[in-house]
C-alpha positions as CSV (number, residue, x, y, z in Angstrom):
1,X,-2.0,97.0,16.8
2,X,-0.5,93.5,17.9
3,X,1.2,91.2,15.9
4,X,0.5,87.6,15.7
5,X,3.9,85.2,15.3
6,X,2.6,82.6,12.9
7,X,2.6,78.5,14.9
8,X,4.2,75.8,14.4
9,X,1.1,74.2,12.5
10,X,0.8,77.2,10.4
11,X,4.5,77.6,9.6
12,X,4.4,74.2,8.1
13,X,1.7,74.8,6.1
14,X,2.8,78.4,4.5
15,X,6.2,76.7,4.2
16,X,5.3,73.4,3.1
17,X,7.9,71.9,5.0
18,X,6.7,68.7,6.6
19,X,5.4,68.7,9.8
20,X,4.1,65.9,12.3
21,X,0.9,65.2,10.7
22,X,2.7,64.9,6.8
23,X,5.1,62.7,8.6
24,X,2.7,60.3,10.5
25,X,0.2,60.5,6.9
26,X,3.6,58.8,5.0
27,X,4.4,56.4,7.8
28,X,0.7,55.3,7.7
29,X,1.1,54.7,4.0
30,X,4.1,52.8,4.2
31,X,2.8,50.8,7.0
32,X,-0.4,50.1,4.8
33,X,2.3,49.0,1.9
34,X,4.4,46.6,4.6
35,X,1.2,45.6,5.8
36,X,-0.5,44.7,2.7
37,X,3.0,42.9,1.5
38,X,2.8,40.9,4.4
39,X,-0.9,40.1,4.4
40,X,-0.2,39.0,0.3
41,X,2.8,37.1,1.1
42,X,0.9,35.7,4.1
43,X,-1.9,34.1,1.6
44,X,0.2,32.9,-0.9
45,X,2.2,30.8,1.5
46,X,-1.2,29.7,3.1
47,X,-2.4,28.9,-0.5
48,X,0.8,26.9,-1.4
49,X,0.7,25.1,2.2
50,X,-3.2,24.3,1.6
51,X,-2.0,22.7,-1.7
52,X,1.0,20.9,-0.5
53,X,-1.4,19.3,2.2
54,X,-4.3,18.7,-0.8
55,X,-1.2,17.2,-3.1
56,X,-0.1,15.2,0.4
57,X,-3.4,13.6,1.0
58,X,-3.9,12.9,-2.7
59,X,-0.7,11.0,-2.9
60,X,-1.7,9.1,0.4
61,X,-5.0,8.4,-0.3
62,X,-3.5,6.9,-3.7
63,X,-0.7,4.7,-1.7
64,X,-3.4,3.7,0.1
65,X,-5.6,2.7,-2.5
66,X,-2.4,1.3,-4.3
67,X,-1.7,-0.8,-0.9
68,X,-5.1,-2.3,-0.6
69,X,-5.2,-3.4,-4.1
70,X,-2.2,-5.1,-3.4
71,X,-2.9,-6.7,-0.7
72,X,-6.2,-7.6,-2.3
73,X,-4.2,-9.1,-5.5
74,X,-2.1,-10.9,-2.5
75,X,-4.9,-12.9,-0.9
76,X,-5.4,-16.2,-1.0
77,X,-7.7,-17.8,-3.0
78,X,-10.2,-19.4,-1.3
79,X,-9.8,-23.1,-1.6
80,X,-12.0,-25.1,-3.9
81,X,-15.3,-26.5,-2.8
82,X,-14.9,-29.9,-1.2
83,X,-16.7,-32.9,-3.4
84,X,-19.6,-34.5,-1.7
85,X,-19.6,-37.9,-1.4
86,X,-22.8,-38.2,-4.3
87,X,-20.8,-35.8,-6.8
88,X,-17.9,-38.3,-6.2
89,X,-20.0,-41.1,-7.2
90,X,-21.2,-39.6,-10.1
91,X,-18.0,-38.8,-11.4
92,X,-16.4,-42.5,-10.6
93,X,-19.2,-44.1,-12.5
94,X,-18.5,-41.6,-15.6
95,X,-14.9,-42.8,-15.3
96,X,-15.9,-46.0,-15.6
97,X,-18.2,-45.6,-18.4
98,X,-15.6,-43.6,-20.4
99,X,-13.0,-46.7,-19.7
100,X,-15.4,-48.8,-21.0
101,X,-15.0,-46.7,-24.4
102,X,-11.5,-46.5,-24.2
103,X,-10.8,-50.2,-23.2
104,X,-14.0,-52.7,-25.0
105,X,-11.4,-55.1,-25.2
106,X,-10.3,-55.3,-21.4
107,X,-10.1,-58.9,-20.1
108,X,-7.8,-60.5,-17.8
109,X,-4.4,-61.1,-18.9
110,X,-3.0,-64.4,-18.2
111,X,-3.2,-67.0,-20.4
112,X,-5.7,-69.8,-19.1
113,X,-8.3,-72.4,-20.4
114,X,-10.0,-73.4,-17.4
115,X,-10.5,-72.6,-13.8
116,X,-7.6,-74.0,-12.2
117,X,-4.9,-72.7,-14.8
118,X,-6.3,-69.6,-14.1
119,X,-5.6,-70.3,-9.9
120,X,-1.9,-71.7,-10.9
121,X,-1.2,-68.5,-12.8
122,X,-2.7,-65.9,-10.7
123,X,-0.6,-67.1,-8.0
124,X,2.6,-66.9,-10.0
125,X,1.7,-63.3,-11.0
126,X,2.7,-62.1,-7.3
127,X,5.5,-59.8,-7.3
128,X,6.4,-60.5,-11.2
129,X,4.3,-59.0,-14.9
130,X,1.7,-61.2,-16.3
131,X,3.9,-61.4,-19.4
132,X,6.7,-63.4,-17.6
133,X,3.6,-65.6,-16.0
134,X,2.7,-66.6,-19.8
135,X,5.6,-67.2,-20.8
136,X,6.4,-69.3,-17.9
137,X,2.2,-71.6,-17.8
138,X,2.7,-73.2,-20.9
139,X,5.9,-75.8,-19.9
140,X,4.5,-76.0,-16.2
141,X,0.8,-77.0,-17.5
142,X,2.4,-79.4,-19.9
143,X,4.6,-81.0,-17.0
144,X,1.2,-80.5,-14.9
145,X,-2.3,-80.5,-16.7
146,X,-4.4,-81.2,-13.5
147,X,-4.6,-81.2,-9.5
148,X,-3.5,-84.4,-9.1
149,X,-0.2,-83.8,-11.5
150,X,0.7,-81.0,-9.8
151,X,0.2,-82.7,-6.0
152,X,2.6,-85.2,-7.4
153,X,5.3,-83.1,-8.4
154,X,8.9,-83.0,-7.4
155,X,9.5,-79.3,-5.7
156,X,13.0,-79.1,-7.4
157,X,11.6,-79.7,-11.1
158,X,8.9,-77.9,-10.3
159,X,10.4,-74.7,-9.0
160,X,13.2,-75.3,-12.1
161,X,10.0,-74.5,-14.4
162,X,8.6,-71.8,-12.6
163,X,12.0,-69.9,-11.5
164,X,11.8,-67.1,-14.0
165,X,9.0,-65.6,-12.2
166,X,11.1,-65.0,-9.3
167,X,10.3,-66.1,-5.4
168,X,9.9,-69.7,-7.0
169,X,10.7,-71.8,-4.2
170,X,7.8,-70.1,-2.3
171,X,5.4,-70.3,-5.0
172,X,6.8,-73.9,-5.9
173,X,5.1,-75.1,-1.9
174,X,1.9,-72.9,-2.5
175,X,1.2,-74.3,-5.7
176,X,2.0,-77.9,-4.4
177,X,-0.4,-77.3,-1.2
178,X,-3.3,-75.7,-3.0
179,X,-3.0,-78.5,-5.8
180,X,-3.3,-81.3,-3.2
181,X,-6.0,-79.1,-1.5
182,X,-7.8,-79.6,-4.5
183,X,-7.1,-82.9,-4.8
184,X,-7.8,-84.2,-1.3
185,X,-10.8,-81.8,-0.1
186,X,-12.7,-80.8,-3.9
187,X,-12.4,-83.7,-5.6
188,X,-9.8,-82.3,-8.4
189,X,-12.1,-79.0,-9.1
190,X,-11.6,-75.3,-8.0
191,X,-14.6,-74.5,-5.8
192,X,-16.8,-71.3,-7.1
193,X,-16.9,-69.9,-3.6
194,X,-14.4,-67.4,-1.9
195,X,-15.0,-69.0,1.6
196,X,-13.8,-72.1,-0.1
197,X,-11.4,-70.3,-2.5
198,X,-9.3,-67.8,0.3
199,X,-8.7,-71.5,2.7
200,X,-6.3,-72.6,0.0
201,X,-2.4,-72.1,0.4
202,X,-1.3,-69.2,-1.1
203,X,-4.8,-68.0,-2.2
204,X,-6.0,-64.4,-0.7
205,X,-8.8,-62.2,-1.8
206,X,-7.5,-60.3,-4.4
207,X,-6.3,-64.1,-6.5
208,X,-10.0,-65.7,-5.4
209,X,-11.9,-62.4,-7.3
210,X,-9.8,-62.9,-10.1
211,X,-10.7,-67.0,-9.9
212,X,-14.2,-66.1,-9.2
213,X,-15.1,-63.0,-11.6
214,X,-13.4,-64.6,-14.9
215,X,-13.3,-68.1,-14.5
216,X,-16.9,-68.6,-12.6
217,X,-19.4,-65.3,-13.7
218,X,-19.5,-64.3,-9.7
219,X,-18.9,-60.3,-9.3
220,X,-16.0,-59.3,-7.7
221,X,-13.1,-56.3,-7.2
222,X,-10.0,-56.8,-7.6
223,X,-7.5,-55.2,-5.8
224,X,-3.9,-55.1,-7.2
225,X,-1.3,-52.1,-6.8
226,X,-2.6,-50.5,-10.1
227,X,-6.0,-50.8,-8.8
228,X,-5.6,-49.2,-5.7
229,X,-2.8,-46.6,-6.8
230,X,-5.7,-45.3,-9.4
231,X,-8.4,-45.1,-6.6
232,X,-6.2,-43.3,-4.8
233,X,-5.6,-40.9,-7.6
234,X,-9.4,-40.2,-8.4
235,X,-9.9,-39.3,-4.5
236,X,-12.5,-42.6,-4.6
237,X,-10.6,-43.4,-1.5
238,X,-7.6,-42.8,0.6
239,X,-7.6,-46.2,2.3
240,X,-4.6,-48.4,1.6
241,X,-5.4,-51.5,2.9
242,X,-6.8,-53.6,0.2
243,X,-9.6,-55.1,1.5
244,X,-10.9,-51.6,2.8
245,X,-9.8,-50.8,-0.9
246,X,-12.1,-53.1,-2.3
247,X,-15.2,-52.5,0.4
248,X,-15.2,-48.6,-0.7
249,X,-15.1,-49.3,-4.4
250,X,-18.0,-52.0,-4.0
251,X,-20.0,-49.4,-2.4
252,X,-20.0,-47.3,-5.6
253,X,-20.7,-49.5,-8.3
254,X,-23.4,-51.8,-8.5
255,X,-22.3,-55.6,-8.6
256,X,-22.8,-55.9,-12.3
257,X,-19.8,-53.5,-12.6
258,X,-17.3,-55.5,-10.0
259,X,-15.1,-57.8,-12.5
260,X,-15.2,-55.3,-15.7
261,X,-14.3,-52.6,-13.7
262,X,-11.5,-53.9,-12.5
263,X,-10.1,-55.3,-15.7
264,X,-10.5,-51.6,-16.9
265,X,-8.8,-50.0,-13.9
266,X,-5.9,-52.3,-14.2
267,X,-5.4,-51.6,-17.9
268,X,-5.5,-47.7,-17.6
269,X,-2.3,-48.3,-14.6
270,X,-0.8,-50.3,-16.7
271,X,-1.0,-48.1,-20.1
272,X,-1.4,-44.5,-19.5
273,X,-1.2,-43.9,-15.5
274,X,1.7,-45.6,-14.5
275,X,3.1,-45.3,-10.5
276,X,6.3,-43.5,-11.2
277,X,5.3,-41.3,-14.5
278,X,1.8,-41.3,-15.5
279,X,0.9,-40.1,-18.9
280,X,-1.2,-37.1,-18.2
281,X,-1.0,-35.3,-21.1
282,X,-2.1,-38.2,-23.4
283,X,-4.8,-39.3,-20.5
284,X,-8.6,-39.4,-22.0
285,X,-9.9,-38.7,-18.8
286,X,-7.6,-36.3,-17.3
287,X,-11.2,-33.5,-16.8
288,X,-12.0,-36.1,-14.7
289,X,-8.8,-36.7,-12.6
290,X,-8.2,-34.8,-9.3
291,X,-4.4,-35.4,-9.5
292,X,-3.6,-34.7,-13.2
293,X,-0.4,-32.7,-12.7
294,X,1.3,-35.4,-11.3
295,X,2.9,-36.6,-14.7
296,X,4.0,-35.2,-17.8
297,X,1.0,-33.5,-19.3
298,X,2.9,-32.1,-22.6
299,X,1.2,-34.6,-25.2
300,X,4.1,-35.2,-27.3
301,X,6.3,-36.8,-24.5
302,X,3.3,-38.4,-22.7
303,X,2.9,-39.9,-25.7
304,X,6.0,-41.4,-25.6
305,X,5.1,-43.3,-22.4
306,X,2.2,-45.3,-23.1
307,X,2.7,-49.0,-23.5
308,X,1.4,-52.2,-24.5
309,X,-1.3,-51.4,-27.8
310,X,-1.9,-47.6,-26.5
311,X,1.9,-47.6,-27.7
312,X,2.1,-50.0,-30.3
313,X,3.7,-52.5,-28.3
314,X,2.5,-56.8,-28.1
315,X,0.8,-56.9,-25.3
316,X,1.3,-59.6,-22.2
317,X,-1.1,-62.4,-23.0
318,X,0.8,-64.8,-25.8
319,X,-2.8,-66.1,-26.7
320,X,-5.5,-62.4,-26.5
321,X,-9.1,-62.7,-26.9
322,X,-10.2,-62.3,-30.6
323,X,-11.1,-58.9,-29.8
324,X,-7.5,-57.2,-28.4
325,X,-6.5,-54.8,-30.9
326,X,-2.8,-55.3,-30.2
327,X,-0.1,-57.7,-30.8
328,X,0.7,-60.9,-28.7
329,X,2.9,-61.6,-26.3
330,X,6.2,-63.1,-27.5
331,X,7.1,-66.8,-26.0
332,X,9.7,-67.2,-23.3
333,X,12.9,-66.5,-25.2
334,X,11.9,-65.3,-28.3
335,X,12.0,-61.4,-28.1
């Protein structure tokens, strides 16, 4: 009988020595291990990468909504609606209503007690106050009651009397040609026309609507720097010269309105909106002014720069209407 020598298979397994098979059993394990630590490690950096890029696009979709906000705070605002030419109107003639309330007193003021006082006086306002005028009419009327006085005067003593209102010797010749105008071509009176008026020396539109609207009852604008400063201010216009001035204005207002208005105009210049520092803050119709802002609009020190009654200060005509609520004018060297 044969013997059989055990293999190598066999040996292993009677043994329990490892063989090939245990041996490629444990690498397969341990590769199943590596590979499982690998495919774990793999996901978690794939899950912390997926989040980095969710946490990236969060934060950038934040700047972004952060940036447009911005830029949305940073826009412009659109500019205000331009005012039509009827909503203009309409607010000019509520101006002028409202003045009415604020000023029932407003009249012309220079002294005068007939037509051709009136003339004299409005010529000597130019370049000087109405105040200095007053004080100046009542020696030069006494020296000169009429036309004919005042055609007959001697320059020098005239311009002696009439020097405190400054430029004298040029107002000293109008006032002696427009006096012998009178005299010569209107038999003494001041005519009641402004054809008529605006030929005479040293007469222009502006002094011939005074003339005419106070001393005759004929509509008309006047046109002095407070007048046309304040149009200027409410937007009625942006022309400067006068008489283009005064044919805008007449466009809005019906005739009836021409003289009054004009006294009311001049008073709010020369009270509350002054050229160099109007009173905004103690203004009554500053909702209705396009350029408030351009004073001091605190209402305590606005306060401070109102003048004439509005202030408590005489006012410029030594002899008011009955009606003026403020003081008169002190005479020529007495305050």
């Amino acid at each position: 009988m044969s013997s059989s020598t055990p293999g190598k298979s066999g040996r292993t397994a009677k043994t329990g020595e490892p063989g090939t098979t245990g041996k490629n059993v444990k690498a397969a394990k341990a590769g199943t291990k590596a590979k499982t630590g690998t495919t774990a490690k793999a996901a978690t950096t794939a899950t912390t990468a997926t989040k980095a890029k969710a946490a990236t696009e969060s934060q950038g979709a934040a700047t972004t909504a952060k940036g447009a906000t911005t830029a949305k705070a940073a826009a412009p605002r659109k500019a205000p609606k331009a005012e039509s030419h009827l909503a203009m109107v309409r607010r000019a003639r509520r101006i002028n209503r409202e003045l009415a309330e604020i000023y029932p007193y407003a009249h012309p003021e220079l002294d005068f007690r007939n037509p051709f006082e009136l003339l004299v006086a409005t010529v000597l306002s130019a370049q000087t106050t109405d105040l200095r005028v007053n004080q100046t009419t009542p020696a030069l009327f006494a020296a000169y009651p009429t036309p004919e006085d005042m055609a007959a005067a001697v320059p020098e003593e005239m311009e002696e009397i009439i020097r405190p209102t400054g430029f004298f010797r040029a107002k000293t010749k109008s006032l002696l040609g427009l006096s012998a105008a009178l005299r010569d071509e209107f038999g003494g009176e001041v005519p009641g026309r402004l054809e008529d008026l605006v030929k005479l020396p040293g007469v222009g539109r502006k002094t011939a609507n005074v003339v005419l609207g106070n001393a005759f009852g004929v509509p008309g604008i006047t046109v002095d720097t407070h007048f046309g400063r304040l149009v200027r201010r409410w937007k009625w216009t942006d022309e400067e010269d006068p008489v283009k001035v005064e044919a805008v204005v007449a466009g809005i207002f019906p005739k009836s309105e021409w003289t009054m208005l004009s006294h009311r105009v001049v008073f709010h210049g020369r009270r509350i909106c002054h050229a160099r520092k109007p009173a905004c803050g103690a203004c009554p119709i500053a909702p209705l002014c396009p350029s408030y802002g351009e004073g001091e609009t605190d209402p305590e020190k606005a306060g401070k720069l109102l003048k004439y009654e509005m202030g408590g200060y005489p006012g410029q005509r030594l002899s008011p209407p009955a009606d003026y609520p403020g003081k008169p004018a002190p005479a020529l060297g007495a305050g």
